[in-house]
C-alpha positions as a Python dict, from the first residue, in 0.01 Angstrom:
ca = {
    (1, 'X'): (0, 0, 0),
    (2, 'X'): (-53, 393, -63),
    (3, 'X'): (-384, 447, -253),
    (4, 'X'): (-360, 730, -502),
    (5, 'X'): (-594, 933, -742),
    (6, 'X'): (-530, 1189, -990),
    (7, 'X'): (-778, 1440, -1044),
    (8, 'X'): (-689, 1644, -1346),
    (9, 'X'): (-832, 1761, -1630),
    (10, 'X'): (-513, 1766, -1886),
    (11, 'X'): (-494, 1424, -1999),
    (12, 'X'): (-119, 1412, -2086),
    (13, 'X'): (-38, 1466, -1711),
    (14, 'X'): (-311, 1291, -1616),
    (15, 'X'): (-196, 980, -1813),
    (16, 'X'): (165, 1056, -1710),
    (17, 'X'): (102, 1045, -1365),
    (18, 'X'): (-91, 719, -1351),
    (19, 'X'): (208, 586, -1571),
    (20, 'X'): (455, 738, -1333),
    (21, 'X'): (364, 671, -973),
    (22, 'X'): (402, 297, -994),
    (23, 'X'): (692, 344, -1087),
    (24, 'X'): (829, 556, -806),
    (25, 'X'): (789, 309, -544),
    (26, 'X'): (649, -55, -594),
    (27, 'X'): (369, 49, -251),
    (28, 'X'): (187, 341, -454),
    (29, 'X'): (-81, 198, -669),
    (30, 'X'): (-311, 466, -842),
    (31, 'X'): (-645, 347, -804),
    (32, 'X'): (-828, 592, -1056),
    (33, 'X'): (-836, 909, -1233),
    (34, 'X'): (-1113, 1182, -1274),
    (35, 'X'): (-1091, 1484, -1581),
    (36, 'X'): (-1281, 1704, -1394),
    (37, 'X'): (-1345, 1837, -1016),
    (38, 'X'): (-1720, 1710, -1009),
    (39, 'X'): (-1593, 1336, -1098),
    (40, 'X'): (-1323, 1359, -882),
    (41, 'X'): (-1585, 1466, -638),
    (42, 'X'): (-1765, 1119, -643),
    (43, 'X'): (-1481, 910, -760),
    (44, 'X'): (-1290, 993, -407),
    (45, 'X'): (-1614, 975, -232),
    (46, 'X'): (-1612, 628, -366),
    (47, 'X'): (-1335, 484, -338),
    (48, 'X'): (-1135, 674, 9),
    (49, 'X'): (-815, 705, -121),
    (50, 'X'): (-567, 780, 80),
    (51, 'X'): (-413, 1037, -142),
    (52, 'X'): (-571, 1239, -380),
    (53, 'X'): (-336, 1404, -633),
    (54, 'X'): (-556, 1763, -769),
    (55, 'X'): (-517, 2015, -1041),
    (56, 'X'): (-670, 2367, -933),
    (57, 'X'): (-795, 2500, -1246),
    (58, 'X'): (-1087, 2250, -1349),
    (59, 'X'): (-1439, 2225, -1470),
    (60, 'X'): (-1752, 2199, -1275),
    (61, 'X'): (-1529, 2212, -935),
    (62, 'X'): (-1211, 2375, -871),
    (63, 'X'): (-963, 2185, -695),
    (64, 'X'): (-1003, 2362, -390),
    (65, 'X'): (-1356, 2369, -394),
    (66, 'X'): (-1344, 1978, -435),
    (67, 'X'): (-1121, 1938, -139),
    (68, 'X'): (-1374, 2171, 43),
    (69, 'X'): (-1655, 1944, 4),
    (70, 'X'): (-1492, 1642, 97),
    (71, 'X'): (-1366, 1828, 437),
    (72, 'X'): (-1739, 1893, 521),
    (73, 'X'): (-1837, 1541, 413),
    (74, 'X'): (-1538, 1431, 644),
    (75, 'X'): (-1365, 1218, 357),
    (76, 'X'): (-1025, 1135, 516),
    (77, 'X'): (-811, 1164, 264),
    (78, 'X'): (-480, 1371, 195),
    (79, 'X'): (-429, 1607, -86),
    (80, 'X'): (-190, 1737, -306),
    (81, 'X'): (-220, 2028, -527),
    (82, 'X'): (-128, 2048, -880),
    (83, 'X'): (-113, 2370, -1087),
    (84, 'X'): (113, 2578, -1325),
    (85, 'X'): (7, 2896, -1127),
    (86, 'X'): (199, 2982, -831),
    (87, 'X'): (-10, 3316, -688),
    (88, 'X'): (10, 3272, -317),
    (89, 'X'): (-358, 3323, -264),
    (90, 'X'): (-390, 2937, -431),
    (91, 'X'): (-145, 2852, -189),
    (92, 'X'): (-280, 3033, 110),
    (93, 'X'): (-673, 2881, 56),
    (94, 'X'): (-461, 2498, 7),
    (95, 'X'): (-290, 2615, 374),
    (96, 'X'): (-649, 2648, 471),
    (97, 'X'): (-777, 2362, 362),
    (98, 'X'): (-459, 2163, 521),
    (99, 'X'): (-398, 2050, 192),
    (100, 'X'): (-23, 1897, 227),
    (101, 'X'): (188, 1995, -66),
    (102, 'X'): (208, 2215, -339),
    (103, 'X'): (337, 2136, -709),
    (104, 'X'): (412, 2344, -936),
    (105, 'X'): (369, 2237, -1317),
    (106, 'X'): (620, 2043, -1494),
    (107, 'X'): (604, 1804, -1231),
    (108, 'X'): (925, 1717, -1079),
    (109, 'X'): (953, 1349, -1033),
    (110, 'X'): (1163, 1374, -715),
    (111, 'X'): (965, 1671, -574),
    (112, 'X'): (640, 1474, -612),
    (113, 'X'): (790, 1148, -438),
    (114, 'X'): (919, 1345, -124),
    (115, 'X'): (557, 1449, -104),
    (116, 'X'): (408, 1117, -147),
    (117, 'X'): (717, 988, 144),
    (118, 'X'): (602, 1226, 373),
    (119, 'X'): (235, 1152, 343),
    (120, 'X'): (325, 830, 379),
    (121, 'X'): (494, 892, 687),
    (122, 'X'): (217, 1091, 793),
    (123, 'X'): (-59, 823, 722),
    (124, 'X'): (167, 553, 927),
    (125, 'X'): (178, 784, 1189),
    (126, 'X'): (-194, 848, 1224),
    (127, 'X'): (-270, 498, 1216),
    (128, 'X'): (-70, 449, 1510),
    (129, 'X'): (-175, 730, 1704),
    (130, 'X'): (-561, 578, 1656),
    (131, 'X'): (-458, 252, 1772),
    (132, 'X'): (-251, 378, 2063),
    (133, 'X'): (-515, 601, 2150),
    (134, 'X'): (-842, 364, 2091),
    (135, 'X'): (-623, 55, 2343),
    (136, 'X'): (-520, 380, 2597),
    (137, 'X'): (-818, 586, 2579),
    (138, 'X'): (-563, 891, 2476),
    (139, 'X'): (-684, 1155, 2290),
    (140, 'X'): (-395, 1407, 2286),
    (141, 'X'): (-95, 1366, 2017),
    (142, 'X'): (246, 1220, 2103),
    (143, 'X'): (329, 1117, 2447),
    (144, 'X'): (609, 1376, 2629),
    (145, 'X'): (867, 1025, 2572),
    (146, 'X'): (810, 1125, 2238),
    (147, 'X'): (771, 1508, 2140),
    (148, 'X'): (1121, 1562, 2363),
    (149, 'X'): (1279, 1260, 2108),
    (150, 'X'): (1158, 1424, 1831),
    (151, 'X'): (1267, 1765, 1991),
    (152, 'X'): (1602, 1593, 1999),
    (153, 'X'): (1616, 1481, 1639),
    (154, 'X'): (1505, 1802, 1519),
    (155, 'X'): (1712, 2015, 1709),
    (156, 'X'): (2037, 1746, 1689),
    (157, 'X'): (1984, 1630, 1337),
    (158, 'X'): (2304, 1773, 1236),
    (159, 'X'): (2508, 1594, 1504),
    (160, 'X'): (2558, 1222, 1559),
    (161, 'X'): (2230, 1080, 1740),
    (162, 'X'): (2165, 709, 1819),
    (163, 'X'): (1874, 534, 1973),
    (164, 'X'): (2140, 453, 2296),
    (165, 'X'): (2258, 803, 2365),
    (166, 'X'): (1912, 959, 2317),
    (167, 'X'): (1718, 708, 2560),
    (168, 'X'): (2014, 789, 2816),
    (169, 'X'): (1934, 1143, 2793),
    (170, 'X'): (1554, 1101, 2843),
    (171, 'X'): (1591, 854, 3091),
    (172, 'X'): (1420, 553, 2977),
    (173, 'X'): (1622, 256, 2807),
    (174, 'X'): (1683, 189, 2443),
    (175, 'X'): (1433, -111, 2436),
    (176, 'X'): (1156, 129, 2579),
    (177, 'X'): (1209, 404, 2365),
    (178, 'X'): (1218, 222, 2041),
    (179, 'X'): (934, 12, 2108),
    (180, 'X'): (721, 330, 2189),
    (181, 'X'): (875, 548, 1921),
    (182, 'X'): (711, 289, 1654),
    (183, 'X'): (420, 261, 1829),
    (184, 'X'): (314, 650, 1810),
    (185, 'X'): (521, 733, 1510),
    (186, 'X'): (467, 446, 1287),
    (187, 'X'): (822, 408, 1171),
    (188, 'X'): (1144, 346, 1388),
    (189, 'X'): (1363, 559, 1585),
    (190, 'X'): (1613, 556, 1323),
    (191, 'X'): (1400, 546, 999),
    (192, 'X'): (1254, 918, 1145),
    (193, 'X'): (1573, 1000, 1183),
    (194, 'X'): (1707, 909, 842),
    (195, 'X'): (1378, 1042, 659),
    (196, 'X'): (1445, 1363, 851),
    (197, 'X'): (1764, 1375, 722),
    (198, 'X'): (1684, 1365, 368),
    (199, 'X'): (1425, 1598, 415),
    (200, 'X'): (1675, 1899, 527),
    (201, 'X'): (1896, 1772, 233),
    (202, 'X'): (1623, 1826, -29),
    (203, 'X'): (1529, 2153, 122),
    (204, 'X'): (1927, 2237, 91),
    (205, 'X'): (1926, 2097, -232),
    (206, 'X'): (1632, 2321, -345),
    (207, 'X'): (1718, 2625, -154),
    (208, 'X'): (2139, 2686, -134),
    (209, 'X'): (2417, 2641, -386),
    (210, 'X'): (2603, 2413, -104),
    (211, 'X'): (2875, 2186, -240),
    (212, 'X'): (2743, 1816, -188),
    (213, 'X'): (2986, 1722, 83),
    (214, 'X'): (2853, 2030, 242),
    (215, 'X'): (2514, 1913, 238),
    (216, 'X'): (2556, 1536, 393),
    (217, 'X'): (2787, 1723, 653),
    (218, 'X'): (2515, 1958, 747),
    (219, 'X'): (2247, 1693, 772),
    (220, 'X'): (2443, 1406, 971),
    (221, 'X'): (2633, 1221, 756),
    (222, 'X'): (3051, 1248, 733),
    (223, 'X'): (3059, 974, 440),
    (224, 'X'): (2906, 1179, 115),
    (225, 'X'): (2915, 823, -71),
    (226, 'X'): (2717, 693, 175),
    (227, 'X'): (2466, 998, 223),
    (228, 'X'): (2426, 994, -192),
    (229, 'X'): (2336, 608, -66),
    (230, 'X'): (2079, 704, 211),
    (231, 'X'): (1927, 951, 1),
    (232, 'X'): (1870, 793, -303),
    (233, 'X'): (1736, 453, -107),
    (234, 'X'): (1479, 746, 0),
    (235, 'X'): (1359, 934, -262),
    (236, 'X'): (1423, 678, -586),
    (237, 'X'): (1720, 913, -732),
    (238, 'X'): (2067, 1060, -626),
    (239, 'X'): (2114, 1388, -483),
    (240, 'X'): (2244, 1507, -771),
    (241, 'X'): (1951, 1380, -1017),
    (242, 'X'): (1694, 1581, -782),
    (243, 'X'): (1931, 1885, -806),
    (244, 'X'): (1919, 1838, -1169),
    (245, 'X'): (1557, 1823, -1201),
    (246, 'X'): (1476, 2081, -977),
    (247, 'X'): (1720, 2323, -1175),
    (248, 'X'): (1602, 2229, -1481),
    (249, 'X'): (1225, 2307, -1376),
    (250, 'X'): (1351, 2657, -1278),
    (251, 'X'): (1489, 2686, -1633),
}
């Protein structure tokens, strides 16, 4: 279960996000809301979310200045910004404050559940990290095994990679390398791989006027029925209902 709260001071977005995020995958459960940064403040304080969904522009405390008190208190907790101004000093002070995503008002629906996949991910990972590090006594990030797999996916993404041919190449055997994989990633060998995937393809999506097919071929996949398949397993919609929602935004 992903534990959300949305800190924002407009209360149509505020209601339709509380409304919305359930709906987007059946693990997010929004936990509580705040109107304004100071409530926000103590609600997170409260309740240790693990996500924390902010506006910028707010009374009492600023988004950012929220965020920044909860880093000092050491609240861990992830955040994503929410704003209808896009200046890059907001984005530069949310870089600084290792704030992990950035939306941009009308909220995309498919935008705002890559974010909430990837801080997923992210959470998973930690956890596993902290367990593998508290039974080790470890205290650095992923083991060598696993920065030159990830290496691999990110560098080989594009070409045909299995869990065989890449434990060949490192040396180690398929059992090994998948069992570790999970264990300092939180998520399978081929789960990362897929999520990865999907992540170039929204980033295509968003960012090129690529044909489709184009897109699945350039992130892995030489079936586009099957790729629209994979990618809307991922992120709740087809590839061509994010492009649609992402152009429309831009109208």
């Amino acid at each position: 279960m992903l534990n959300i709260i949305i800190v924002e001071d407009e209360f149509i977005i505020r209601n339709g996000l509380c409304h919305l995020i359930p709906k987007l995958n059946e693990k997010y459960r929004v936990i509580g809301s705040a109107e304004d940064g100071y409530e926000g403040l103590q609600l997170i304080k409260r309740l240790k979310p693990d996500i924390a969904i902010c506006d910028i522009q707010m009374k009492k405390l600023t988004g950012l200045e929220m965020i920044q008190q909860l880093n000092d208190a050491n609240i861990n907790c992830k955040y994503i910004i929410l704003s209808g101004y896009s200046e890059f000093v907001y984005a530069q002070t949310a870089i600084s404050l290792r704030v992990m995503g950035y939306l941009l008002k009308p909220i995309v629906p498919a935008e705002l559940t890559e974010l909430l996949v990837k801080a997923d991910a992210e959470l998973s990972r930690q956890t596993s990290l902290d367990m593998s590090h508290i039974a080790s006594g470890e205290v650095s990030g992923y083991s060598s095994l696993i920065q030159s797999a990830i290496e691999k996916i990110s560098t080989g993404y594009q070409q045909e990679i299995t869990l065989s041919t890449t434990a060949k190449n490192l040396g180690v055997t398929p059992e090994y390398l998948s069992s570790r994989f999970t264990l300092e990633t939180g998520e399978n060998f081929m789960i990362y791989l897929r999520n990865y995937r999907i992540q170039k393809a929204c980033e295509l999506l968003r960012n090129t006027d690529k044909k489709m097919y184009e897109i699945a071929f350039m992130v892995g996949y030489d079936n586009p029925q099957y790729f629209s398949s994979v990618f809307k397993n991922v992120m709740g919609i087809s590839p061509k209902s994010y492009l649609r929602e992402v152009q429309n935004r831009q109208i």
